[in-house]
C-alpha positions, 0 to 999 in steps of 0.5 A, a space after each residue: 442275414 436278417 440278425 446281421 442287418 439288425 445287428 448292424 442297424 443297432 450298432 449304428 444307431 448305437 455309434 449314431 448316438 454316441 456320436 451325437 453325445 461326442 458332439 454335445 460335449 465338443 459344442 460345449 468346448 466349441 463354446 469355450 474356446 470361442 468365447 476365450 479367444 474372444 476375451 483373449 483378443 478384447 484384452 489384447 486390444 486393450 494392452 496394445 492401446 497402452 502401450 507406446 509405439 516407440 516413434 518418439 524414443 529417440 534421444 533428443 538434445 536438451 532444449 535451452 529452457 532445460 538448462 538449470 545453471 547454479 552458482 557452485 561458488 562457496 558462498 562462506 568462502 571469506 576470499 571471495 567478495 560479491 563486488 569481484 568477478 562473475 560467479 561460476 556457474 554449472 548447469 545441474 542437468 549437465 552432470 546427470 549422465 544420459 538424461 534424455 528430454 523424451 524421459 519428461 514427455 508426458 504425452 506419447 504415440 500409443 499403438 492403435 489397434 482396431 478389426 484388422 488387428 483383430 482379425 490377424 490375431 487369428 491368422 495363428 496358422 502358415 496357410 498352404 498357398 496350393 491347398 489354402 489350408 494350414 501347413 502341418 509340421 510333424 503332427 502339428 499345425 504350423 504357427 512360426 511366421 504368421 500373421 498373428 504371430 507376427 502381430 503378437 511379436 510386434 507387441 512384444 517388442 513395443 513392451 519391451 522399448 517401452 520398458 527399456 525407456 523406463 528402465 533409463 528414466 529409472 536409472 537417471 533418479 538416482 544422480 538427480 537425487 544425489 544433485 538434489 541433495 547437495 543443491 539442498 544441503 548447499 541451501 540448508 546451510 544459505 537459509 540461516 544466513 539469508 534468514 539473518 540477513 532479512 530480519 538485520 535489513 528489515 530492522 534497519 529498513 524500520 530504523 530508517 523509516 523512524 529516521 524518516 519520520 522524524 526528519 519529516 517532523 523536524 523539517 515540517 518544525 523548520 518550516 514553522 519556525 522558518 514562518 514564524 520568524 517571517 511572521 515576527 520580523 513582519 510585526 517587528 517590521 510594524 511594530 518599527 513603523 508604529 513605533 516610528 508613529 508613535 515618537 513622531 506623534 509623542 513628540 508632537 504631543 510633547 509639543 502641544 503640551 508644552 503649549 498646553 501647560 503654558 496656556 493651562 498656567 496663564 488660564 490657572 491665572 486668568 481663574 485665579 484672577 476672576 475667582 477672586 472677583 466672584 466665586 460661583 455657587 456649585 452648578 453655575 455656570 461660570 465665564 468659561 462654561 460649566 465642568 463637564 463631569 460625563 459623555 452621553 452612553 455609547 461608543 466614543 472612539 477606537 484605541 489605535 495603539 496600546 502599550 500596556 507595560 507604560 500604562 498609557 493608549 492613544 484613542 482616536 474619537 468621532 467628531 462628536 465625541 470631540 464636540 462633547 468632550 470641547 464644545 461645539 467649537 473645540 475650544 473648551 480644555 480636555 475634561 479628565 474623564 474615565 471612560 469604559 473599553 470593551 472588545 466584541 466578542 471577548 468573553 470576560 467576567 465583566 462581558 465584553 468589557 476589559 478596562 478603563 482609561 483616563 483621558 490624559 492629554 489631546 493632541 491639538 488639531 487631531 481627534 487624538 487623546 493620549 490617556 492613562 490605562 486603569 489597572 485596576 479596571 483592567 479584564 485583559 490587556 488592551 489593544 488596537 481596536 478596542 472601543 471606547 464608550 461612555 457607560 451610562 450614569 
């Protein structure tokens, strides 16, 4: 009795101890699967945040913006003109079949799956609602209807709706491909012709701008001439008026000197009779007064007109000059004298003098002296303003 007891006391600590090695070696699996199962689950929860929950699937019409129209008029067709009719258009969407505006979405419903789907996933077992413990089939716990089951399922079918919109996405390219390439093809054989179209518009548009210029150019000559026959018609105009002047005061001077030389002949007489009775010595003075041979320097008067082709001037002098060419009183004849004229500010070789004159004949009454132009003196062509002076000795 004593040897069955040890016997037996061994044996039990025999199973005892493999027991506890079974034990390690479950713990370690234990481990395993807990720590798969955790993965399992982790990943799970991932994949369902990838993947779309299928509320916004549904076909939806295409909205106004997405239609695309396109002229399918032959633009080579000689038969047809831009000035004729409206050009046909098709909407290029319109022909590809099944195309589904929810295949452009970018921004889908994904499934949200947090602890309570966690926690279904390991709801693997049909729980006995009696026992509550997992229903057995055969020699198998029951799985079919559970809660993680379920779940799982629900995630297949979302891959799989969301496989089949990629698989209707997919089948769409390839007609857009083909509408592509004939829109493509139908804009290949546009190019050159546009191409063409813009070098043959921009060449003229730069024709035009050139005809543009030079119009400017001779409307702006226009205009100049325009103003420079306005100007010579208001000189012509003037120069009528001074030539009217001119006749007038030539005429008057015609006059005057008619008188002139009559007087002049019964003076020539008149000296011839007292030279006879006395002839003077050079110097003295005689019963008419002594030859006045020069004028004191400085300016003497203005010339008021010119004309250079005739040789000739009319010369306004100051009272003084007058008094020193006749006298004090002015009754003394007209010397023949030559005087200087000079222009301020004219820069010639001789300074600002540009000729001489020689008075000629006075016009009685008036400051005025016709004299004849110097050729010989002349630095520039005389005229109006001009001064007279008297040059020093």
């Amino acid at each position: 009795m004593n040897k069955a007891l040890h016997v037996f006391v061994y044996l039990f600590l025999i199973g005892v101890g493999a027991a506890l090695w079974y034990e390690y070696q479950l713990n370690d699996k234990r481990s395993e699967l807990r720590d798969r199962n955790k993965l399992l689950e982790d990943y799970l929860i991932r994949i369902a945040s990838k993947v779309e929950d299928g509320s916004d699937y549904a076909p939806q019409a295409l909205p106004a913006e997405y239609e695309i129209k396109i002229d399918t008029d032959d633009p080579f067709d000689p038969g047809l003109r831009p000035d004729v009719g409206e050009p046909t258009l098709a909407d290029i969407l319109g022909k590809v079949t099944g195309y589904n505006a929810t295949y452009e979405v970018v921004e889908h419903t994904h499934l949200k799956w947090g602890t309570p789907e966690r926690e279904a996933l390991r709801d693997a077992f049909i729980i006995d609602a009696t026992t509550g413990k997992p229903k057995v089939e055969g020699a198998n716990l029951k799985t079919d209807d559970s809660v993680a089951q379920k779940k799982l399922e629900e995630l297949v079918e979302r891959m799989d709706a969301q496989n089949k919109q990629f698989e209707k996405t997919r089948a769409v390219f390839p007609t857009l491909r083909a509408e592509l390439a004939r829109v493509t093809e139908l804009y290949n054989g546009v190019t050159p012709h546009l191409r063409a179209y813009i070098y043959t518009n921009e060449t003229q548009v730069s024709e035009i701008g050139k005809l543009k210029e030079e119009k400017a150019g001779l409307e702006a000559d226009k205009v100049k001439l325009q103003n420079d026959i306005k100007d010579q018609r208001q000189t012509i105009e003037s120069l009528k008026g001074d030539l009217d002047q001119a006749q007038e005061e030539t005429a008057n001077v015609r006059d005057e000197l008619e008188k002139e030389v009559k007087m002049v002949e019964a003076l020539k007489k008149q000296v011839q009779t007292l030279l006879q009775q006395r002839t003077p010595t050079p110097g003295q003075k005689t019963e008419l007064g002594q030859a006045i041979s020069s004028l004191p320097f400085g300016d003497k008067g203005e010339i008021i007109r010119a004309d250079n082709d005739f040789m000739y001037a009319i010369v306004r002098f100051d009272e003084t000059a007058m008094q020193e060419l006749k006298g004090k009183d002015l009754s003394q004849p007209l010397p023949m004298l030559e005087l200087a004229v000079k222009r301020k500010g004219f820069n010639g070789p001789a300074g600002e003098l540009v000729g001489r004159i020689r008075l000629r004949q006075e016009v009685i009454g008036k400051p005025l002296v016709m004299c004849d132009i110097l050729s010989n003196w002349s630095q520039d062509p005389l005229q109006p303003g001009d001064i007279v002076f008297a040059v020093r000795e």
